[in-house]
N, C-alpha and C positions, 0 to 999 in steps of 0.2 A: 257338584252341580255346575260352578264355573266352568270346570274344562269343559264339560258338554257345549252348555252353551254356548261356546264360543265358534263353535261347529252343527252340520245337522244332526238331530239325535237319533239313534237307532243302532242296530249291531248285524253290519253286512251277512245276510245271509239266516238271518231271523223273521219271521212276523209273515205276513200276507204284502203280497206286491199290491203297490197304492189303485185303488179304482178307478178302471179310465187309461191304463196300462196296454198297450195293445198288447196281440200274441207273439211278436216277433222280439219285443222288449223280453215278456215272460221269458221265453224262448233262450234266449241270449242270457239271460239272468242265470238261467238253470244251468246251461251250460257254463257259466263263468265259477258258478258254484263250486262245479266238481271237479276243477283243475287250476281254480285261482284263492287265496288267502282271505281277498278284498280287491277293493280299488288299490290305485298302485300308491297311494302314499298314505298313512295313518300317523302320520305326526300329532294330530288333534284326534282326541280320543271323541268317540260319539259321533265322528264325523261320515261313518260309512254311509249310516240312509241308505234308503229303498235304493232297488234297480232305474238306473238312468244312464239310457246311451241317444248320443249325439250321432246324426250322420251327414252333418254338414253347418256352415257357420259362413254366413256373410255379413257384413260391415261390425252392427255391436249387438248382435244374434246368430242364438244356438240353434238348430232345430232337431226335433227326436223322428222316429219311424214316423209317429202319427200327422208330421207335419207341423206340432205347438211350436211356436216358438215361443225359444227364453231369452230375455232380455239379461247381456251380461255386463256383470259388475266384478267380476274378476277377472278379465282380461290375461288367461294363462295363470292366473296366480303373480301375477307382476308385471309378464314379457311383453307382452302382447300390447305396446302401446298405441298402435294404432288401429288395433279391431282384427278382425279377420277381411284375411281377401283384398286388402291393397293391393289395388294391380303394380303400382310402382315398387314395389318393397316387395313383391312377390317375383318384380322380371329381373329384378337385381341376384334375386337365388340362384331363378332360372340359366340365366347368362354365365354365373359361375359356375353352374351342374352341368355347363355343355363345353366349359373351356379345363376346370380344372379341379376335382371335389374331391381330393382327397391327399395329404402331403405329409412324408415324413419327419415327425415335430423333430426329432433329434436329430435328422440330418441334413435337413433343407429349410428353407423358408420362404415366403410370398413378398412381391413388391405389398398387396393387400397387408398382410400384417405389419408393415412399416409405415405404411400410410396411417394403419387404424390408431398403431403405438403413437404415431406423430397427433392424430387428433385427441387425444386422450391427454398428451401431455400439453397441448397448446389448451385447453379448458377445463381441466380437471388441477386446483389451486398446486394439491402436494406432490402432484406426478412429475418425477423428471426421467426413471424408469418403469416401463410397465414390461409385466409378464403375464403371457393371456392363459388361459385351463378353461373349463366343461361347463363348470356347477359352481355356485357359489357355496355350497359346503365344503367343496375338496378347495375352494381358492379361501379362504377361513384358514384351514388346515397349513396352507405354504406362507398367507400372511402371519400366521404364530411360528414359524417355523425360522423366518425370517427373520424374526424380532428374537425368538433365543439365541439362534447362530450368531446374531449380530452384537445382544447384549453378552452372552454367557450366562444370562440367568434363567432361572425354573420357571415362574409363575404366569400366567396371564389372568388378569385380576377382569373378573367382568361383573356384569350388572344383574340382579334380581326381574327375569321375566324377560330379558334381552336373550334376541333368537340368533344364532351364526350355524346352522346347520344341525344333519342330525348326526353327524358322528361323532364318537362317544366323550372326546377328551371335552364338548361344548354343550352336547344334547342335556337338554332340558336344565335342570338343576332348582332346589329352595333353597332359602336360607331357614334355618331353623326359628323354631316360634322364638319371638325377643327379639332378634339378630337384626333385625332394626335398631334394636338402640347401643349395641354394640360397638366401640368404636376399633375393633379388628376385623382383620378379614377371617371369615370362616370357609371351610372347601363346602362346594354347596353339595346338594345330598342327590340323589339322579330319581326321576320319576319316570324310567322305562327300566323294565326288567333286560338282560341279555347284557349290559354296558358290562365293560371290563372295570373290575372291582376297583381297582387303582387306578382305573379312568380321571376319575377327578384330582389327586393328588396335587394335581399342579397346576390348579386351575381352583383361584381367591374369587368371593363373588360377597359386594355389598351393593346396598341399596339404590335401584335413580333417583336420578334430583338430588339426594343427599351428600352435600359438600364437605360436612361434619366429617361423614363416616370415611368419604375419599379420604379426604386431607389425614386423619388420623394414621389411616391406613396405609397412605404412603411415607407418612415421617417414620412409623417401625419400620416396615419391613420394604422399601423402594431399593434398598441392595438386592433383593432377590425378585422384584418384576420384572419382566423382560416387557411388558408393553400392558398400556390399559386399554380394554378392548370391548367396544361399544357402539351401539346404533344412533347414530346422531338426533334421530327423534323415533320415538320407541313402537316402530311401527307393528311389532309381532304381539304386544297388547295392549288393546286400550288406545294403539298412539298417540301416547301419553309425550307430551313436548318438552324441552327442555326448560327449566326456570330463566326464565332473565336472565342472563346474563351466564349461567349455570357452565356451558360449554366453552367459555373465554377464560373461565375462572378452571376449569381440568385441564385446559392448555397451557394454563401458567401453574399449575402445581406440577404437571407433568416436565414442566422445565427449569420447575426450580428444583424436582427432588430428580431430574436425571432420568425419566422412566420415560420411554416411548410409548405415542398414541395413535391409535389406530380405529376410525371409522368403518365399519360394516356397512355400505352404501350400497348391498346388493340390493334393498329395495328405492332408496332414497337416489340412489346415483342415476342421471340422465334425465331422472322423473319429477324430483321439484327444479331444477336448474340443468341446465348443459355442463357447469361446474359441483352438481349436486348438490349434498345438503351441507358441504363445507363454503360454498362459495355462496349459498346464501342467509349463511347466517356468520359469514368471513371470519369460519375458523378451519385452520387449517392445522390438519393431523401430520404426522408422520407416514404414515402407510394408511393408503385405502383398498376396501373389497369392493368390486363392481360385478355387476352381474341382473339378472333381467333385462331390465331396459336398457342393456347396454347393444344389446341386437337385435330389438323390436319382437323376440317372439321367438327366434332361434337360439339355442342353446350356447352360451359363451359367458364367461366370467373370465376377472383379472385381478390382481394386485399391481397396485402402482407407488410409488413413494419416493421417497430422497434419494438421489445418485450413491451416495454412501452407504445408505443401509442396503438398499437393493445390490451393490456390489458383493455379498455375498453368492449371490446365485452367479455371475460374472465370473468370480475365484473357486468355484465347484464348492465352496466350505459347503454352502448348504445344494443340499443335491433334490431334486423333485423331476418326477417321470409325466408323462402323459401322453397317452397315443392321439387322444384330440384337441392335446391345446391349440393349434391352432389352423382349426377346422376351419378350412376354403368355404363352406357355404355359410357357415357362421361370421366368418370375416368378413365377407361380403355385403350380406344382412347389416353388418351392427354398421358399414363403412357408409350405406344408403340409408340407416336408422339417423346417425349425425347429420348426413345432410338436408334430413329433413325435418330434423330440429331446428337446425340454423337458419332455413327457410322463411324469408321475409322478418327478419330480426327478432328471431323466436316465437312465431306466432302461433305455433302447437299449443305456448304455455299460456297462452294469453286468452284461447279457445278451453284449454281444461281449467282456467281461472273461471270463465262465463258459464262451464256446465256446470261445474262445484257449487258455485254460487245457489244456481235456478235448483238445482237436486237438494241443498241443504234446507236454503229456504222453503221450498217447498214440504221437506217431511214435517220440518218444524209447525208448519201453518198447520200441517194434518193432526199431529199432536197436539196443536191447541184446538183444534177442534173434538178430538174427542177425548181430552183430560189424560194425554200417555205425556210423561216427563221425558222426551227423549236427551241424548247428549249426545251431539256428533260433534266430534274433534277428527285433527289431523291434518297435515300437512299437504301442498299443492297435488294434488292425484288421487289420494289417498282418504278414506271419510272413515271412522270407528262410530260404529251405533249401538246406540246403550240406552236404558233407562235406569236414568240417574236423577235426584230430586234436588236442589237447592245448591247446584250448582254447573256453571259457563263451564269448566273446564278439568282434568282430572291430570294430575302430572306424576304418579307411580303408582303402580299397578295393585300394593296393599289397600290405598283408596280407592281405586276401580273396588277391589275384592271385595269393599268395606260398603261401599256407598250401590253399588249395582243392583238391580234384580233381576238375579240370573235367571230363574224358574221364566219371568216374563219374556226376556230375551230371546230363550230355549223355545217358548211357544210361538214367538213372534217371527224366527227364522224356518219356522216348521211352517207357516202360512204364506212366508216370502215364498218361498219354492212353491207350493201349493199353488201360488198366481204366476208363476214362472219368471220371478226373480232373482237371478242367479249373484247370488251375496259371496263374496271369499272369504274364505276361513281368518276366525278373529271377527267376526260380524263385520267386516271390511267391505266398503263401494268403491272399486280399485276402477277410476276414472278411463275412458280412451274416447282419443280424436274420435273414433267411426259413431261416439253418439251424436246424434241429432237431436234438433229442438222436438222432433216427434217424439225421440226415444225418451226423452227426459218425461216427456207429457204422459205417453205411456204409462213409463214405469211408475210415476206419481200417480198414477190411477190405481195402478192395482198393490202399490205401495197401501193407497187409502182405504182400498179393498181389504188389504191383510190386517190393516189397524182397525179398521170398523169390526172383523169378525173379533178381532182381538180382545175387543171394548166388550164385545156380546158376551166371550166365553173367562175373563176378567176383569169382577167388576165388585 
């Protein structure tokens, strides 16, 4: 029931299209049926739900055939930090698509991609080289890649519920019942069918938050890690944050047992800090993954890290392809995304500080009005909502499993959509510039609307 819930529930291509569907949605549905799987990503199971197509989006709204709009809170699934339809971040595309769009990665390069490496490493704490790729799954893939070529060892030791993409050697994975209290690393076990059997092999996975099981784990076996590899705050569930102090304390195991670290700041990077989530909680890794907000919406990921470990890709030892790494409209995008970060001494983050605020408070007050325990946690951009009871905050995701109610969750996201609140996968309010004080009012109304029917149909 959790994996559901964490997405909308249904099974694409089952059931009666929802009531109030026009004929062109119907339409479209039927034909998507008999030539498509699903939606294009099924990463979260349950997540397909009825027919829903968009045919156009301005500022922090969807709109369908019939004209509804949806109020969004997934902004791309991450990218999209500042809404749809900035004219400025949109002429910055334009301007590239009519001078230069498209460039051989392996035999040329852009003044734009030297600028973008330049801004990257001037704000991002561990960067002193970057190398830019597509996706933050295939840029996971070269920051592991990096870290064996560089150490000589097998393993990348990661965390229980932490997300780095869905190809195979990282998708999904548990640790077996107990393996919490374990003080070794187990290969975690894979929860998609298709993965190559020895997928996991080289790939150690213990508990977040827990310092025990690290620490233990690196005094046996830190001769054969090549890096520990983790989300700075656990935004793929629950966003579940680090303990106090938690992250200064893996930085110094990792340096005292010799094992390279590496943050996955494909969600976290650009989105809480211009320095991301190392620079504001001033720990710095080894290598980082960047990606989403690192080009407002257009497709671009990177790894950045130390001059020396990155000198593997330099000396060909470690060798990595890509026909779009360093895609001109994407370059351009992320070059106009920075500088409008750093606009008036970051004042993007100081505006998604002011919506966070008015959005959290506000569910909260709804919740106490009709008796729902909710729990939103989560870092600057970013909101997890839950109903959790007797407690502020949840920091690994066996306590989400332990303490949630998923069945309620499950229902409560099927009513979001229902008033056309558009939630991201994970029960996620993934914050952008383009809300306004209307949209926040808004969506608090029909927010109140989905808990009120909630209250009626669970009670």
């Amino acid at each position: 029931m959790a994996a559901q819930a964490l997405g909308v529930t249904g099974t694409w291509g089952e059931g009666e299209v929802t009531s109030g569907v026009d004929n062109m949605t119907n339409s479209l549905w039927e034909r998507a049926r008999a030539v498509m799987p699903g939606k294009q990503s099924n990463v979260r199971r349950g997540a397909q739900g009825n027919p829903l197509f968009f045919t156009a989006s301005q500022g922090a709204r969807y709109f369908d055939f019939a004209g509804q709009d949806y109020i969004d809170f997934v902004g791309g699934m991450g990218p999209a930090i500042w809404g749809h339809s900035k004219e400025e971040y949109l002429e910055a595309i334009k301007s590239q698509l009519e001078t230069l769009f498209s460039i051989p990665s392996t035999i040329a390069q852009t003044e734009a991609e030297v600028l973008l490496a330049e801004k990257i490493v001037e704000h991002v704490p561990c960067a002193e080289w970057v190398r830019f790729a597509i996706s933050g799954s295939e840029a996971v893939q070269l920051a592991m890649r990096i870290a064996r070529g560089y150490s000589g060892r097998r393993y990348v030791l990661r965390f229980h519920k932490h997300y780095h993409g869905w190809i195979d050697g990282v998708s999904g994975g548990d640790l077996p019942v107990g393996a919490s209290d374990l003080p070794v690393p187990v290969p975690s076990a894979t929860d998609s069918s298709g993965i190559a059997k020895h997928a996991h092999a080289d790939s150690l996975m213990v508990q977040w938050n827990d310092l025990r099981a690290l620490e233990d784990t690196l005094k046996k076996h830190s001769a054969e890690i090549a890096v520990v590899l983790m989300e700075p705050v656990m935004l793929n569930f629950g966003c579940c944050p680090p303990r106090e102090g938690y992250l200064t304390a893996v930085r110094q195991l990792c340096d005292q047992y010799g094992v390279l670290l590496c943050f996955d700041e494909v969600f976290t990077g650009f989105r809480m800090s211009l320095g991301g989530a190392q620079e504001a909680f001033g720990v710095t890794p080894d290598l980082v993954v960047l990606a989403k907000a690192i080009a407002g919406g257009m497709p671009l990921a990177a790894v950045a890290g130390r001059r020396e470990i990155m000198q593997v890709l330099r000396d060909d030892s470690v060798l990595v392809g890509g026909t779009f790494n360093s895609f001109p409209l994407s370059i351009a995008a992320a070059l106009k995304n920075i500088e409008l970060l750093e606009r008036d001494n970051g004042a993007f983050y100081r505006r998604i500080d002011a919506i966070q605020e008015k959005l959290v408070q506000g569910i909260y007050d709804i919740g106490r009005e009709f008796g729902q325990s909710f729990l939103l946690q989560g870092p600057r951009g970013v909101v997890h909502l839950n109903f959790v009871s007797g407690t502020d905050v949840v920091y690994a995701p066996n306590e989400l499993l332990e303490k949630a109610n998923w069945e309620r969750l499950a229902k409560f996201n099927e009513l979001l959509l229902s008033e056309r609140v558009l939630v991201g996968g994970g029960s996620r309010f993934v914050l952008t510039d383009a809300l306004s004080d209307d949209d926040i009012v808004d969506a608090l109304n029909r927010i109140r609307s989905a808990t009120l029917r909630l209250s009626e149909a669970v009670k």
